[in-house]
C-alpha positions in Angstrom: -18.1 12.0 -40.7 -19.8 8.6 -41.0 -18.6 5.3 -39.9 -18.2 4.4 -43.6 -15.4 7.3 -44.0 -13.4 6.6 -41.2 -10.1 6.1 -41.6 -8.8 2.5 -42.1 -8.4 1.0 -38.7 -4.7 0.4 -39.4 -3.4 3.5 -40.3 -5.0 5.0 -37.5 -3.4 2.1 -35.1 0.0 3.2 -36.8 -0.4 7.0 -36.2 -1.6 6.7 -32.5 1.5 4.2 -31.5 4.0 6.8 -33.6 2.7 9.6 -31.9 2.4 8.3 -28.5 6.3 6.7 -29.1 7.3 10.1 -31.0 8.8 7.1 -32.8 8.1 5.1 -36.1 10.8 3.5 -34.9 9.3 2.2 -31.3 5.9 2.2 -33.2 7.1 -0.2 -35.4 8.3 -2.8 -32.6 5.3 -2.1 -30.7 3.0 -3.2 -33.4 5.3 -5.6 -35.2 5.8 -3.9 -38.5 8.4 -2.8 -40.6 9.4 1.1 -40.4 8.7 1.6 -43.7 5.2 0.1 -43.0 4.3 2.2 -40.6 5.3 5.5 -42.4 3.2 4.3 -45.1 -0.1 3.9 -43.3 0.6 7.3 -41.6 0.9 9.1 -45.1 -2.5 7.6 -46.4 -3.7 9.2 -43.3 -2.1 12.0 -43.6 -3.6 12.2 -47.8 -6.7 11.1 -46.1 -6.9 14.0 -43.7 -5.4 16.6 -46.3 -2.5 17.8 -43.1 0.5 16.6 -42.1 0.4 15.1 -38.6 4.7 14.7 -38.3 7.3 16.8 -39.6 9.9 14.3 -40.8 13.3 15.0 -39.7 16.6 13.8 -39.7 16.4 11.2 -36.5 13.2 11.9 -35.3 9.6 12.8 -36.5 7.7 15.8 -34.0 3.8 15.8 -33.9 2.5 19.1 -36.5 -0.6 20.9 -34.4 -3.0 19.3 -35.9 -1.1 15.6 -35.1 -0.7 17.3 -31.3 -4.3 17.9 -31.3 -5.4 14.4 -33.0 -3.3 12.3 -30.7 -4.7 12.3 -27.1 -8.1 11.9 -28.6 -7.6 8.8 -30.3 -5.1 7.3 -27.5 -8.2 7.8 -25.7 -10.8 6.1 -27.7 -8.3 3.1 -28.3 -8.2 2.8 -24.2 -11.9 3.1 -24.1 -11.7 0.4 -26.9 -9.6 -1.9 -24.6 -11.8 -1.8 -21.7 -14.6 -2.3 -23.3 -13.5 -5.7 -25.1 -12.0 -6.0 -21.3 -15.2 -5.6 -19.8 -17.2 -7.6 -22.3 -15.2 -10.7 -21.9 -14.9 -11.0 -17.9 -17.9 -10.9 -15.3 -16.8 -9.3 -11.8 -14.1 -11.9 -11.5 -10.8 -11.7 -12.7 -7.5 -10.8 -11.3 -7.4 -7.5 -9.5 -4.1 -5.6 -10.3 -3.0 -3.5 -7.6 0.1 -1.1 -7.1 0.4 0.4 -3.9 3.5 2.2 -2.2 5.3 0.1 0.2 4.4 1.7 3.5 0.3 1.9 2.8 0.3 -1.8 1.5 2.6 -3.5 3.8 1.2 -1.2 7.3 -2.7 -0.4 6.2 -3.9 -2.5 2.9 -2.1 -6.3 3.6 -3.7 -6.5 7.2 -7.4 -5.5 5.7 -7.4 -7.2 1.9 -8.4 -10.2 3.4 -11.8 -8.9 4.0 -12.2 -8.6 0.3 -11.4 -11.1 -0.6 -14.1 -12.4 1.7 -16.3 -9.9 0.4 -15.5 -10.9 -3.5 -14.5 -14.1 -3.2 -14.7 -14.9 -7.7 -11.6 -11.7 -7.4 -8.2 -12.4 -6.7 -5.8 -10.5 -5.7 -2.2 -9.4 -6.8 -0.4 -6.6 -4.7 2.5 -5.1 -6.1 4.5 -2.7 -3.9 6.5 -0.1 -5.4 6.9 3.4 -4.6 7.5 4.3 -8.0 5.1 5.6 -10.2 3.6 2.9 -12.8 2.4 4.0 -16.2 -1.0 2.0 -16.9 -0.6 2.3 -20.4 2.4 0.1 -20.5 2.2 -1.9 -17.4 -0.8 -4.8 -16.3 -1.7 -2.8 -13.5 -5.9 -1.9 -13.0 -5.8 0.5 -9.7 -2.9 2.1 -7.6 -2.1 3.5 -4.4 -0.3 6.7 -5.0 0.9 9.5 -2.7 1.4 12.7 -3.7 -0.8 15.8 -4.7 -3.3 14.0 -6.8 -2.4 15.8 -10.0 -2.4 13.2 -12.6 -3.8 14.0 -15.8 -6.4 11.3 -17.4 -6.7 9.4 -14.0 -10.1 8.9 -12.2 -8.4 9.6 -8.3 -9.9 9.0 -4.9 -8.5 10.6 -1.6 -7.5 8.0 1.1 -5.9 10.5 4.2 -3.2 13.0 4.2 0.2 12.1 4.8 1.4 13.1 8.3 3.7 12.3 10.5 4.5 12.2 14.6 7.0 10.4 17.0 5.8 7.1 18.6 8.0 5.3 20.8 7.9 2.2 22.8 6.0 2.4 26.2 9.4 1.6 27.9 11.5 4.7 26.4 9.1 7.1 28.5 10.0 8.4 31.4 9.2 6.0 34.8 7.8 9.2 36.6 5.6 10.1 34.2 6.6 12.8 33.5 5.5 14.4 30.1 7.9 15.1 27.7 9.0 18.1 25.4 10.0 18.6 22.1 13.2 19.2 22.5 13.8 16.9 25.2 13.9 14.4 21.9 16.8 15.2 20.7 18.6 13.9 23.5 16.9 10.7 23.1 17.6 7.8 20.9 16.0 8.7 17.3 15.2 6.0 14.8 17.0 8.0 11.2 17.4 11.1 12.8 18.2 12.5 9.4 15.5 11.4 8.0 12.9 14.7 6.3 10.4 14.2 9.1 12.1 14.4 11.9 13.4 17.9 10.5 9.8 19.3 9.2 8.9 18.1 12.7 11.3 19.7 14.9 10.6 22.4 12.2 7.5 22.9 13.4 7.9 23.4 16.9 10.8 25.9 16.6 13.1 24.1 17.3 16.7 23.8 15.5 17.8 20.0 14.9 21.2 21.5 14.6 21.0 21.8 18.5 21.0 18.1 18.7 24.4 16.1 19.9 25.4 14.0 17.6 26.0 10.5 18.3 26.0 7.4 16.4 22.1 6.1 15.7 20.3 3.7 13.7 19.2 4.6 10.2 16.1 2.4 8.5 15.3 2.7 5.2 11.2 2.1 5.2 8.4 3.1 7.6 7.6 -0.6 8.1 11.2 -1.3 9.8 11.4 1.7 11.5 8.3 0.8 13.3 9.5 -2.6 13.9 12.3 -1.3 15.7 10.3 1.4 17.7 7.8 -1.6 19.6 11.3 -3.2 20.1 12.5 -0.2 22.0 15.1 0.9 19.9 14.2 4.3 19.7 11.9 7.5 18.8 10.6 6.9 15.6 8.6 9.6 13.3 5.5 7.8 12.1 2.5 8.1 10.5 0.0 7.7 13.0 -2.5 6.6 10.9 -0.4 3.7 9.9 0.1 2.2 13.0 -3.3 2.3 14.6 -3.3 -1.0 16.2 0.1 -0.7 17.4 -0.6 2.4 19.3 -4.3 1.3 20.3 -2.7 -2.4 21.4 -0.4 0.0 23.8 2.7 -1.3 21.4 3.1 2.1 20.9 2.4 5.8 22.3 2.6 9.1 21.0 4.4 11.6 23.5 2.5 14.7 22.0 -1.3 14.7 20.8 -0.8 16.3 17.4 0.7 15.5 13.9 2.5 17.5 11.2 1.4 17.2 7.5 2.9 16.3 4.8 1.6 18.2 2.1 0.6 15.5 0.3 -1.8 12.1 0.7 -2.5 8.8 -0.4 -5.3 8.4 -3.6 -6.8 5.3 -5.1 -6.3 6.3 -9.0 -7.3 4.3 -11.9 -7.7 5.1 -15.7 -10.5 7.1 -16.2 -11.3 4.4 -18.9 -11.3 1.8 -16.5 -13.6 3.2 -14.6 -16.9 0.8 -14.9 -14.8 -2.1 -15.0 -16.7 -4.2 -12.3 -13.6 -5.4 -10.2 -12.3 -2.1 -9.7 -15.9 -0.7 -8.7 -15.6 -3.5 -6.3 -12.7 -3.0 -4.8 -12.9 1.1 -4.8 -16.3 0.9 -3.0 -14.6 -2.1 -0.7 -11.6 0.4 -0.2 -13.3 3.9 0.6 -15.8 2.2 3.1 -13.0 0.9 5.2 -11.1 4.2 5.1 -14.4 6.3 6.5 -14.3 3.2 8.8 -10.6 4.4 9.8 -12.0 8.0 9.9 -14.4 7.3 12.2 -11.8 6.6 15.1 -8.9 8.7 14.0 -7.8 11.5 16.0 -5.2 13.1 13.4 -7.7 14.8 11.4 -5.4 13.0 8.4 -8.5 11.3 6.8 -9.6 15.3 6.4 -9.1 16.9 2.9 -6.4 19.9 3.8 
């Protein structure tokens, strides 16, 4: 097909917002048309293409094969489309867009963005943390840090370290003697959220029964990044990623009773649009990014920043 018989621009604008919405409805906000306008330019596609692309029903219109087939391909070229014009009208400045979830921004990014900033000076910054996960096709966003398994369909992903997880305590809480300590000598000890999923996969793995534990009334914080707080205080064991709190526990803020970690099963990625993927501030900040994580790697002793 030439460029002279393509499809007119609108109706194909109309058919990628209807299927993407499952919606004329939604398309029709979205674009700022009427309904009726937007079923119109999907029909002269439709007589254009010689197939239906929806079966009209009652309340709602479903994507025919052939509209299933169509859609992803031209949501695609339409990103592609966007970055482009995006790229074309911005040099490597800009505002850089960044999700991360709480723990990895507030305990490993915040502390080191300042050094790209340095690094980039014409790129600012904007750091949003959330531990949810954004969708990039409806929200401002141009990279995020995710954790998870990595599986996330149309997304360029870069592996950061695995999630993983140990006590850490303040130097105080251990015992004056010096003598070492057990596993199960923790669960006579104060724990920082002893309910929390780590401390169970932990005790988990070392055979050990948290059922055994007495109960008594404890402290239960709801992020990492308190938790921590409250373990250089002295309040308490807390289950930590190590990796996280590198300068805590290499300041002597805090130690790790046992030498080895538990993993998570999953890991922290840098992901971004795969058709954002030569735009210049998110090249600069993903090569930026990876160099200080093998800088990390270089002096960790988890074997997190390893792919499991």
């Amino acid at each position: 097909m030439s460029r002279i018989s393509l499809p007119p621009l609108a109706a194909v604008r109309a058919f990628e917002a209807a299927a993407r919405h499952e919606s004329f409805t939604r398309a029709a906000d979205e674009l700022g048309m009427t309904q009726a306008a937007v079923s119109y330019q999907i029909r002269l596609l439709e007589e254009r293409l010689g197939a239906r692309l929806f079966l009209r029903k009652a309340r709602q219109v479903v994507l025919t094969d052939v509209g299933r087939r169509l859609s992803p391909v031209v949501t695609g070229a339409f990103d592609q489309l966007v970055a482009a014009f995006a790229n074309a009208s911005e040099d490597l400045g800009g505002v850089l867009r960044i999700s991360a979830v709480h723990s990895f921004a507030a305990l490993w990014l915040a502390p080191r963005l300042g050094g790209f900033q340095i690094a980039q000076p014409d790129i600012a910054v904007a750091l949003d943390t959330d531990n949810r996960i954004i969708d990039f096709a409806r929200e401002e966003f141009d990279c995020a840090i995710r954790s998870g398994d990595g599986e996330w369909p149309g997304l360029v992903r870069h592996f950061l370290f695995r999630v993983h997880f140990a006590p850490v305590c303040s130097p105080a809480l251990l015992p004056a003697d010096g003598a070492p300590l057990t596993p199960a000598d923790l669960l006579r000890q104060p724990r920082l959220s002893p309910e929390d999923v780590w401390w169970i996969d932990w005790f988990a793995a070392k055979g050990i029964d948290v059922a055994e534990a007495p109960h008594r009334p404890s402290i239960r914080l709801d992020s990492q990044a308190i938790e921590g707080a409250a373990a250089v205080a002295g309040q308490g064991f807390a289950i930590l990623a190590p990796a996280l709190w590198h300068a805590d526990i290499a300041a002597g803020r805090l130690v790790r009773p046992f030498d080895d970690v538990v993993f998570g099963g999953g890991a922290f990625w840098l992901v971004y649009p795969e058709y954002k993927r030569n735009t210049p501030k998110i090249r600069a900040f993903r090569d930026w990014l990876l160099a200080r994580v093998a800088e990390h790697a270089a002096i960790d002793d988890t074997g997190a920043f390893r792919p499991g």
